[in-house]
MISETI-817644 format. One line per field, with one value per residue (C-alpha): residue in one letter; residue number from 1; x, y, z. Coordinates in steps of 0.02 Angstrom, whole numbers, plus 32768, in hexadecimal, padded with zeros to 4 digits. Layout:
residues N
residu	(a/...);
num	(NUM/...);
px	(X/...);
py	(Y/...);
pz	(Z/...);
This chain:
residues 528
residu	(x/x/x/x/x/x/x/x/x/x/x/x/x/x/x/x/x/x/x/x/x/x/x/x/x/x/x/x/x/x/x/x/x/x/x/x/x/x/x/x/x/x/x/x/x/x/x/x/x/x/x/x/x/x/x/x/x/x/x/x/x/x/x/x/x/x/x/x/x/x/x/x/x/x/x/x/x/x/x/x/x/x/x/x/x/x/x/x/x/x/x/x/x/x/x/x/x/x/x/x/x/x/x/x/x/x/x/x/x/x/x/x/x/x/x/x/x/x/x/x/x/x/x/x/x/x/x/x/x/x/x/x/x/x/x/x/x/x/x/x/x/x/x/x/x/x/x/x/x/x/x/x/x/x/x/x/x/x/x/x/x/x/x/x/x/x/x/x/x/x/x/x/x/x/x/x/x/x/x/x/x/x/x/x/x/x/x/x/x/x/x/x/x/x/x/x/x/x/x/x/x/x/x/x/x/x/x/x/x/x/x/x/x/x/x/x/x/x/x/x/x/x/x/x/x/x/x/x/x/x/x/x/x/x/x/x/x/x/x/x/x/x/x/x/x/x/x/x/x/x/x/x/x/x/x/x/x/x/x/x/x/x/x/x/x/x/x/x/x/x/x/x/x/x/x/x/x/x/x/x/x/x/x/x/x/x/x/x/x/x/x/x/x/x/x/x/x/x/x/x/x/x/x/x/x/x/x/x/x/x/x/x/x/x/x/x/x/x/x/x/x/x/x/x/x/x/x/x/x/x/x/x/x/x/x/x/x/x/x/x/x/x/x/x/x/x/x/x/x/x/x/x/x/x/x/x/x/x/x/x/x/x/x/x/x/x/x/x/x/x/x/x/x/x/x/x/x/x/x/x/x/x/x/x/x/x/x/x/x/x/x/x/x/x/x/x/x/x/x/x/x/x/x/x/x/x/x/x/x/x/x/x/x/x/x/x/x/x/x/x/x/x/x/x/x/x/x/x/x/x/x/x/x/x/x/x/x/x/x/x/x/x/x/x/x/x/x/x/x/x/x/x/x/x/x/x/x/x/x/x/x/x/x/x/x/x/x/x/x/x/x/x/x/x/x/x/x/x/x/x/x/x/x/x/x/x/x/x/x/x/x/x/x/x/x/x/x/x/x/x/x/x/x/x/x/x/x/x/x/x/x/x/x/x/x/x/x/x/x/x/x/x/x/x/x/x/x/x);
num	(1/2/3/4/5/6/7/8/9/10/11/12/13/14/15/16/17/18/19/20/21/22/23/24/25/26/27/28/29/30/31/32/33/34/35/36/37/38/39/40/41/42/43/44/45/46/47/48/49/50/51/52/53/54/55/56/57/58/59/60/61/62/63/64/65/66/67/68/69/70/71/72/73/74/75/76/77/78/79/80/81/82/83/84/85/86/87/88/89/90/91/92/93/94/95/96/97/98/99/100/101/102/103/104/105/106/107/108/109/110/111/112/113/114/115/116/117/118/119/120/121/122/123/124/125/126/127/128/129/130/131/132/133/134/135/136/137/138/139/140/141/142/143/144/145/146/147/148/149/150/151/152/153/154/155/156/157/158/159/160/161/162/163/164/165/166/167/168/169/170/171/172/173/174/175/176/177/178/179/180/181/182/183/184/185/186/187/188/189/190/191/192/193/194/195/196/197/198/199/200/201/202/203/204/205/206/207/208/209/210/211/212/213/214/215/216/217/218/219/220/221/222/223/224/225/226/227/228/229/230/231/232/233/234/235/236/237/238/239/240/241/242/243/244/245/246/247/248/249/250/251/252/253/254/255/256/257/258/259/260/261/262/263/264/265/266/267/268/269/270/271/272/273/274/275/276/277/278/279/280/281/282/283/284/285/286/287/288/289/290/291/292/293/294/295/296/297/298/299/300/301/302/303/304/305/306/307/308/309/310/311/312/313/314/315/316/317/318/319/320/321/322/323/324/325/326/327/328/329/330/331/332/333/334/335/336/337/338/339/340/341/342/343/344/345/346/347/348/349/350/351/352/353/354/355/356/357/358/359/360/361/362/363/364/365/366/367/368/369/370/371/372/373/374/375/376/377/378/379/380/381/382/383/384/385/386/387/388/389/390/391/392/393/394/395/396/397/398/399/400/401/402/403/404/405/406/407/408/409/410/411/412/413/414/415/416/417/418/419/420/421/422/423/424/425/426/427/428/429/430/431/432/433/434/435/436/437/438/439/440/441/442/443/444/445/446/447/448/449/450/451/452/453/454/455/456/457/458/459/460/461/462/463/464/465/466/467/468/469/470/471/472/473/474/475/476/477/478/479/480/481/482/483/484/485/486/487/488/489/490/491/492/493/494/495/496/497/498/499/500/501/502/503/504/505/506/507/508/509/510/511/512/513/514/515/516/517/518/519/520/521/522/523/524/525/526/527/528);
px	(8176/81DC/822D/82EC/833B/83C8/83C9/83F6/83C8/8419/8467/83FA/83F4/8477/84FE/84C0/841E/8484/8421/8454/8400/836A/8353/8373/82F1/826D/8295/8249/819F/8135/80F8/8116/81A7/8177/811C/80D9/8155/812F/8199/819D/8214/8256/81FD/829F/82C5/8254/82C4/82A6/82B4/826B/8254/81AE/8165/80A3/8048/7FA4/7F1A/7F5F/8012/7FA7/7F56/7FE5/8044/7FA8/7FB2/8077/8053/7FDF/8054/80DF/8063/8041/80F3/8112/8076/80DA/8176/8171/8178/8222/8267/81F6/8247/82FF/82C7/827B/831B/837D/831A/831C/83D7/83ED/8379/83ED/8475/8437/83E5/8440/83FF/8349/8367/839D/830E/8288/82D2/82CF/8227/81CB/8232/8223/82CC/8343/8309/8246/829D/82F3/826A/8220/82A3/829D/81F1/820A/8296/8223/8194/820A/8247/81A5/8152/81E9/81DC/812F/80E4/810F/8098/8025/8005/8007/7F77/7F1D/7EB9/7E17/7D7A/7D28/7C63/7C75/7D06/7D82/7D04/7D23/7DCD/7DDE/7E55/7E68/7ED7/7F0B/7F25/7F6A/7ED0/7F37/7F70/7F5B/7F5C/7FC6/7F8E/800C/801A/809D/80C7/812B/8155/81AA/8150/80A2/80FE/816F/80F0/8057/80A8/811D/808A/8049/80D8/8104/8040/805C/800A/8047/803E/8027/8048/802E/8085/8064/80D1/8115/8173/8185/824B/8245/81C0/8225/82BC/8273/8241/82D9/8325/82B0/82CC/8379/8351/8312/8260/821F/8214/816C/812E/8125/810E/80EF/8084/808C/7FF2/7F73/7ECF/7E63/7EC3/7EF4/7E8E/7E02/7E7F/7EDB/7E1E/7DF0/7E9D/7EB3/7E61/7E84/7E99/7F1B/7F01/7F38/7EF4/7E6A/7DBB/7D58/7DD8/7DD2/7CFD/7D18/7D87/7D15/7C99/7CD4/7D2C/7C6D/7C33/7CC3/7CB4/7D53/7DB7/7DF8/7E58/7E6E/7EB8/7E77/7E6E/7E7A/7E6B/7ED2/7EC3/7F4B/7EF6/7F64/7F3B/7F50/7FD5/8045/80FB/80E3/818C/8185/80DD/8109/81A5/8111/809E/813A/8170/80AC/808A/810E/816C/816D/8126/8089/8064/803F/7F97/7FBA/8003/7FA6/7F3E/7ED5/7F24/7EB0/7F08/7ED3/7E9E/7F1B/7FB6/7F62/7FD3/8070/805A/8039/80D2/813C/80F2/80FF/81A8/81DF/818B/81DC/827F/8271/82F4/828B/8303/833F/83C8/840E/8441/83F9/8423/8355/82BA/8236/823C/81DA/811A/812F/80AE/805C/7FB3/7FDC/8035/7F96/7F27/7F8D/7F81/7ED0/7EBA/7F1D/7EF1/7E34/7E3D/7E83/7E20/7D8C/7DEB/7E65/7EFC/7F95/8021/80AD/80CD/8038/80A9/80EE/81B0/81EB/8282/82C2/825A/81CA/815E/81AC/8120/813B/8111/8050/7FF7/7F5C/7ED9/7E19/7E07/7D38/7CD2/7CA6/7D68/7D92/7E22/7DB1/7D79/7DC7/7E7F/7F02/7F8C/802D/8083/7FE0/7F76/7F04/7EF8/7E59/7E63/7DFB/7DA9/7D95/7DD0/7D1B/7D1D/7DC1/7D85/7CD9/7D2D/7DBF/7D34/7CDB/7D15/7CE0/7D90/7DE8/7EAE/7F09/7F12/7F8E/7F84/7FF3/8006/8062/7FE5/7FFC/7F5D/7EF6/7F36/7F21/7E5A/7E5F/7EAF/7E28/7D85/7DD7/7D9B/7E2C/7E80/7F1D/7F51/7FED/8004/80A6/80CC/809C/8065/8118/80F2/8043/8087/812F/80DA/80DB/8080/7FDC/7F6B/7F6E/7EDD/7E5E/7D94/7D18/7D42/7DFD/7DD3/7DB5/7E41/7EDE/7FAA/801C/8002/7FB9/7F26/7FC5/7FE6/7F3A/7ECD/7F29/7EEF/7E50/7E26/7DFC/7DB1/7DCA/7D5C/7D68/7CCD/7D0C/7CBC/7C16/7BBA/7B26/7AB1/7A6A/7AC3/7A77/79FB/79D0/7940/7946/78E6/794F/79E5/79A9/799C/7A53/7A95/7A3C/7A92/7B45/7B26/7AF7/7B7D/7C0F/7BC3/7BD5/7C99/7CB6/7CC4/7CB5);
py	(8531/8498/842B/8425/837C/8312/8314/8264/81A0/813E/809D/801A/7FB8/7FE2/7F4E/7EF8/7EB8/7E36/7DAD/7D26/7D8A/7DBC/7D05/7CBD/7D2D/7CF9/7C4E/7C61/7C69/7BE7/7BB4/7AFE/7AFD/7AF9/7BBE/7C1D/7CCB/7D8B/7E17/7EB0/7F49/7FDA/806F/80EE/809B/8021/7F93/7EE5/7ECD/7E26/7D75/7D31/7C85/7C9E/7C49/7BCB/7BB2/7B0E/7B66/7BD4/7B2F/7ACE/7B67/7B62/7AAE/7AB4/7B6B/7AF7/7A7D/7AED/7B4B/7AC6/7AAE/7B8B/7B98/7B28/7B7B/7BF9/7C96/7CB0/7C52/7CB7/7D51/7D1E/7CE4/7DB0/7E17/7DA7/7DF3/7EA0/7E94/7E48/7EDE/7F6B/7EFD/7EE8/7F7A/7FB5/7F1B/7F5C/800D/7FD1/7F50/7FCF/805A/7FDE/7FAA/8055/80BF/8112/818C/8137/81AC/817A/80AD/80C7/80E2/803A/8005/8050/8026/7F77/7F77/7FD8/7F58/7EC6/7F07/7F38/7E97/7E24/7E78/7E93/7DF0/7D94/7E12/7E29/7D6C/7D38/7CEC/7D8B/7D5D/7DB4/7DD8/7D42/7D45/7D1F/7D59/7CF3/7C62/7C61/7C61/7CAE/7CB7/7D14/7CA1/7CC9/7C5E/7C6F/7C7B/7BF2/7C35/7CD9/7D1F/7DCF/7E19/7EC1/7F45/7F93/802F/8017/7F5E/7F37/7F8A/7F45/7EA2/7E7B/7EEA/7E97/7DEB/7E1B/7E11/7D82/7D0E/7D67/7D25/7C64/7C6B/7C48/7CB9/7C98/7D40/7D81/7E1C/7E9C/7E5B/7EFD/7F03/7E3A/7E48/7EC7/7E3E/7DA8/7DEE/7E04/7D5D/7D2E/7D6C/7D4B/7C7D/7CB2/7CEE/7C4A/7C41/7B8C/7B97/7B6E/7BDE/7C7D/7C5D/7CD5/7CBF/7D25/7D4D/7DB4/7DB2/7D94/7CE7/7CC1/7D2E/7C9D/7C1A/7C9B/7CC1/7C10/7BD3/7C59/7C64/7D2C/7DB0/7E51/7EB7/7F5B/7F9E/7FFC/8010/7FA8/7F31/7F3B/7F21/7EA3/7E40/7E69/7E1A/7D7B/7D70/7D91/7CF7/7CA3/7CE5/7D06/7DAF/7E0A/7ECC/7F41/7FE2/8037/80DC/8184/8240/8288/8340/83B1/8441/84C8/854E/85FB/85F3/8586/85A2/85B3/857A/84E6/84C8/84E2/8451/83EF/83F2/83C1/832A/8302/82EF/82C0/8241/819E/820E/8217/8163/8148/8116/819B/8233/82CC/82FB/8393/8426/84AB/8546/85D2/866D/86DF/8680/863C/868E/86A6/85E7/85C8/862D/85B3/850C/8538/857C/84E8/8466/84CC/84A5/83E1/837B/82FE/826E/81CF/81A1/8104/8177/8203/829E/82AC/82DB/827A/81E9/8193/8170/8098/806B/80AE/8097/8115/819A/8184/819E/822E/8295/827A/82B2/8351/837A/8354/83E0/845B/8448/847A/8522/84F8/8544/84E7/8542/84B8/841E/83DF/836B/82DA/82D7/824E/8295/8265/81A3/8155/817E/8211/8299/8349/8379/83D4/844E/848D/84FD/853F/8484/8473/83C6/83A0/838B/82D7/82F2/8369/82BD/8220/81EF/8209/819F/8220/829A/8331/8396/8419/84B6/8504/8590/8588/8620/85BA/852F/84EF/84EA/84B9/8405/83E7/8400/83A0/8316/832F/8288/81CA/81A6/81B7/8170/81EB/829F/833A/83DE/8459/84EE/8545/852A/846F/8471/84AD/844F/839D/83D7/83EA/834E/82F0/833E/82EC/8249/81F1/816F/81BD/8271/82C7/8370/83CF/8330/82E3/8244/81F8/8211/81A8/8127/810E/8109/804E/8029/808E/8045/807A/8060/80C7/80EB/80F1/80D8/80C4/8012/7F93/7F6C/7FAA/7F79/7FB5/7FB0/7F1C/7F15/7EEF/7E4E/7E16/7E2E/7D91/7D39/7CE5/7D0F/7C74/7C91/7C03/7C02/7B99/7B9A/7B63/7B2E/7B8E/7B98/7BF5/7B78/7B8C/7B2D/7A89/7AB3/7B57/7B8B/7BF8/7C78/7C89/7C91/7D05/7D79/7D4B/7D71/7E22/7E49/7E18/7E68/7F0E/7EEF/7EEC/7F80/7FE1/7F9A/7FD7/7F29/7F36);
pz	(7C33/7C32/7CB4/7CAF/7CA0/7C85/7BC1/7B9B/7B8D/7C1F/7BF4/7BCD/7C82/7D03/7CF6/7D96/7D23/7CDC/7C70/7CD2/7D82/7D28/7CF7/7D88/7DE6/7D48/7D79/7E0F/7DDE/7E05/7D53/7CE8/7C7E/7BFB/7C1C/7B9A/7BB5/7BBD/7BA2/7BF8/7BCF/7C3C/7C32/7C2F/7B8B/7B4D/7B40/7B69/7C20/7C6B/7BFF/7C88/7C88/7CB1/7D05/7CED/7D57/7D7B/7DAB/7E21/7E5E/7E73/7ED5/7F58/7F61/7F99/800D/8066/8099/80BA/812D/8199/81CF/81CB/8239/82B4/82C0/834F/832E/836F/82E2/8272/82C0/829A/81DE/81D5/8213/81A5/8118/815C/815C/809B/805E/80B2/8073/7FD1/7FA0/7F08/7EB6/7F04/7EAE/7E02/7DE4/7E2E/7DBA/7D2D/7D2C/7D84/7D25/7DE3/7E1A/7E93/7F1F/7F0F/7EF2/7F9E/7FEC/7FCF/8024/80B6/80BC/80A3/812D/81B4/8181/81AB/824E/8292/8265/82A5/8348/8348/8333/83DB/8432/83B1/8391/8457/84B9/8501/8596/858F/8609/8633/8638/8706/875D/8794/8758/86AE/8655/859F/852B/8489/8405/8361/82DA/821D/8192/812B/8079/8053/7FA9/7F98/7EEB/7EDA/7E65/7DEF/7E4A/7EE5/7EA9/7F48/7FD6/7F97/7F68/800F/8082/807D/807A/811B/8191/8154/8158/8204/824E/820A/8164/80AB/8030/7F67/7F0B/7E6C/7E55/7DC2/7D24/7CFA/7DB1/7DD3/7DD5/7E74/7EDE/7E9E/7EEE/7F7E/7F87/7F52/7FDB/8064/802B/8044/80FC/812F/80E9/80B3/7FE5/7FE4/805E/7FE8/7F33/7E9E/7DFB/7D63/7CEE/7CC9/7D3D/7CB5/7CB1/7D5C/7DDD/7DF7/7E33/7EAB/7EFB/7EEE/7F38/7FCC/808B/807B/7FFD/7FFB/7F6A/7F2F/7E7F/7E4A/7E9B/7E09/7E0F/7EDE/7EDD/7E6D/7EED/7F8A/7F30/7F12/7FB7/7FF6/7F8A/7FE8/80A3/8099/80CA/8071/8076/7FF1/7FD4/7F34/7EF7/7F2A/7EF0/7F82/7FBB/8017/806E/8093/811A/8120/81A4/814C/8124/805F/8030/8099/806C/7FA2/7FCB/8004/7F81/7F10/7F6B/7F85/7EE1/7E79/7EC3/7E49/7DDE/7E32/7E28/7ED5/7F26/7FB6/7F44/7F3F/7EB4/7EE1/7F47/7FA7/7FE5/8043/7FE4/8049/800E/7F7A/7F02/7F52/7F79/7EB3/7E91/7EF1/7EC5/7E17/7E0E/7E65/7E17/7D5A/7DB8/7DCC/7D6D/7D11/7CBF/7CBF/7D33/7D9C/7E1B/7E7F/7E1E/7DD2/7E2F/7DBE/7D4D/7CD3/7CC6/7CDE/7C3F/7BA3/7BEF/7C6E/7C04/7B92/7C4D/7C83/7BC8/7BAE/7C58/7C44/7B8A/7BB2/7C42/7BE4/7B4B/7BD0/7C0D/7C98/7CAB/7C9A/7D1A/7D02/7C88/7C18/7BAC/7B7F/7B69/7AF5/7AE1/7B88/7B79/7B39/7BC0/7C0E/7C4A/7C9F/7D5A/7D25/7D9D/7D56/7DA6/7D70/7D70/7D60/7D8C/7CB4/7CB3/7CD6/7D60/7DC7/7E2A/7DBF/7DF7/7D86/7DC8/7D82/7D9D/7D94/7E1E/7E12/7E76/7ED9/7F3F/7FD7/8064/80FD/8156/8147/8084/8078/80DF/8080/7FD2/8007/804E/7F98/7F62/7F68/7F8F/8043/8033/8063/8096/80BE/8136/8146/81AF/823A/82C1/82E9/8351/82C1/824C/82A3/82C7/81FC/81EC/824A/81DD/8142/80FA/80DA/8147/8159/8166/8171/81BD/8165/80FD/806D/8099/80EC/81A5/8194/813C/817F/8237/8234/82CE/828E/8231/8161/80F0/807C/80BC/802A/7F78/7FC3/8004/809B/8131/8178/8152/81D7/8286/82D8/826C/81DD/823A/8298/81F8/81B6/8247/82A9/8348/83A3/8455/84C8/8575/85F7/867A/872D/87BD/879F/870A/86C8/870B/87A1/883B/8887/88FB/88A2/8830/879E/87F0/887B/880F/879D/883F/887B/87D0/87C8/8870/8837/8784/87FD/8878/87B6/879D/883C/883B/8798/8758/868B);
């Protein structure tokens, strides 16, 4: 029951991780200089990758005190020039991307395939919010409270600094993604990026300062929360923040004690239901590419599969036999399907989780072990079934490369133990009757669902909204929401000729009665 692979250590750091390029993107940190420094070490290998400076809380202050000022004059610069600065960037990351793959491979330990996809993410972000933004950010005249009389007008204006706090995982589509919008709406944007992954976001700011974006207009801090995370809520007017749900309360809190916003996309235990009209080797591809890709660290990878008892073990069959066949190894190219775990932490997660379930009777079908042999924190693609709720992964995310497997008798059960969950990130459907399948897709908690994908078509449809209900967290990226929820809406209205007070001449009685007519007389027209 092992996973074929490619049977050998890479090289330590493709040759295009020169010292001299990793050190100049350290450099960029905003930090004193005379730093304290932290290591971190690529996860194929364990070798030293990045020499950081970290930040204080009076780096973190200091950053917000230069974002504001830099704001002022970004606020001011129409959006058209905003635009130009955005494609630039688009451009340099296409351009670019081999750089993009190695550092995202280096420090995720991620294959080149699940790396690329970052950066087409990243690239689709950038376009959609460069030509997005003119229309979104607009004055929008609105209903006035007396036609004709009055004149109003929605504006929008930047919150001011926002604070991006990104995880380790995709490193540069949590990094570059959630600061896109914000720069794109007027606002600056001080960032602390996960340590582990800091290389991937500081290129990309890197290169977006090499678009045309004022240096002081995005700026990125190193260090640990426990040191730094009360000066980036003190210092910001809105807070981004992917992580975990304590973490994620945690932050709502404080921005509460603030009144200020704040978004978050947390956790998620994320189900693929598959009907008993779907096309089982199709569906079996699925489930592999819906729950393995970076090794199943992604928020919106699926974690619990429920499949119809009339395929149930013909689908099984397929899924397993597949998933037996994945080439797990380490490789700067695109000749593996899976990579590395990206810390210790989470190998230690993802083997308690696994050794914990079967120690209480489930059934391990594929995997179940670590690999050492191929890297330090190598772990096989794991499917396990008679998975009961005393095991921990029956309802707690594991964040790797493991789902369990539940057979289910109706389309009914299959939606209330797929809803069985605090969590609502993400969700997948497939079968052969599209009509079915998309009335399926809308009974599931989860703010996005996919019918016969993974979780691709939700999140690469930029103009819809993307975000978690529940345990999975508060607001929307993508879409307009992206954009306008790093904005305030300002209504401006403008009472002419007539007010609400009655005319000269009239008294309040009488106008009450003229008011009721004309409020009757809207309605009759249709007026809203």
């Amino acid at each position: 029951m092992t996973t074929t692979h490619t049977g050998q250590f890479p090289a330590a750091l493709p040759s295009s991780l020169t010292p001299a390029r990793l050190a100049r993107l350290a450099a960029l940190v905003a930090a004193g200089a005379r730093a304290q420094r932290v290591a971190t070490t690529a996860p194929y290998t364990g070798v030293q990758l990045a020499d950081l400076p970290v930040s204080t809380p009076d780096d973190v202050e200091d950053a917000f005190a230069r974002a504001r000022t830099a704001q002022a004059h970004w606020a001011a610069t129409p959006v058209a020039d905003r635009k130009r600065i955005m494609l630039r960037f688009h451009d340099l990351v296409l351009q670019r991307q081999e750089e993009a793959l190695d550092l995202m491979q280096a420090e995720s330990g991620k294959t080149r395939r699940d790396a690329f996809l970052e950066v087409s993410d990243i690239a689709i972000t950038a376009r959609y919010y460069a030509r997005s933004a003119q229309r979104l950010l607009s004055p929008k005249r609105r209903k006035g409270a007396i036609p004709v009389l009055t004149h109003t007008t929605e504006l929008r204006h930047p919150k001011g600094v926002v604070t991006v706090i990104s995880p380790w995982n995709y490193p540069l589509s949590m990094a570059a993604g959630d600061a896109l919008p914000a720069l794109m709406a007027g606002n600056a944007v001080v960032q602390k990026p996960d340590t582990q992954t800091a290389l991937t976001a500081l290129w990309a700011l890197a290169l977006m300062r090499e678009a045309g974006l004022p240096t002081d207009v995005w700026q990125m801090v190193v260090g640990r929360g426990s040191s730094i995370g009360d000066a980036l809520m003190a210092g910001g007017d809105y807070m981004m923040f992917t992580g975990s749900t304590a973490s994620g309360r945690q932050i709502a809190r404080d921005a509460g004690e603030r009144l200020i916003g704040a978004s978050l996309e947390l956790g998620g235990k994320n189900a693929m239901v598959v009907l008993a009209d779907a096309d089982i080797e199709k569906a079996a591809a699925g489930a592999v590419a819906a729950c393995f890709p970076s090794a199943g660290q992604l928020c919106v990878s699926i974690e619990r599969l429920y499949v119809a008892d009339e395929i149930h073990e013909a689908f099984v069959t397929a899924f397993v036999e597949r998933t037996r066949a994945m080439h797990l190894g380490a490789a700067y190219d695109f000749s593996v399907d899976m990579g590395s775990l990206t810390t210790p932490s989470q190998l230690e997660t993802v083997s308690s989780h696994v050794d914990d379930a079967v120690s209480k009777g489930a059934t391990l079908l594929a995997g179940g072990k670590a690999r050492p042999d191929l890297g330090p924190l190598f772990y096989e693609p794991t499917i396990l079934a008679d998975v009961t709720p005393e095991m921990t992964l029956f309802d707690h995310e594991t964040f790797g490369p493991v789902v369990s497997i539940y057979r289910h008798r109706s389309v009914d059960q299959a939606v209330a133990m797929a809803n069985t969950t605090p969590y609502g990130l993400n969700a997948s459907v497939w079968g052969r009757n599209g009509a079915q399948a998309r009335e399926v897709a809308g009974r599931l908690h989860a703010g996005t669902v996919n019918v016969n994908e993974a979780f691709a078509a939700a999140w690469g449809s930029i103009d819809a909204p993307m975000g978690g209900m529940g345990d999975s967290g508060l607001g929307r990226r993508h879409g307009a929401e992206g954009l306008l929820k790093y904005t305030e809406a300002q209504t401006v209205a403008h009472q002419r000729l007539q007010g609400f007070a009655p005319p000269r001449g009239i008294g309040h009685e009488q106008w009450v009665r003229i008011l009721t007519r004309a409020f009757r007389t809207l309605r009759a027209l249709g007026v809203r």
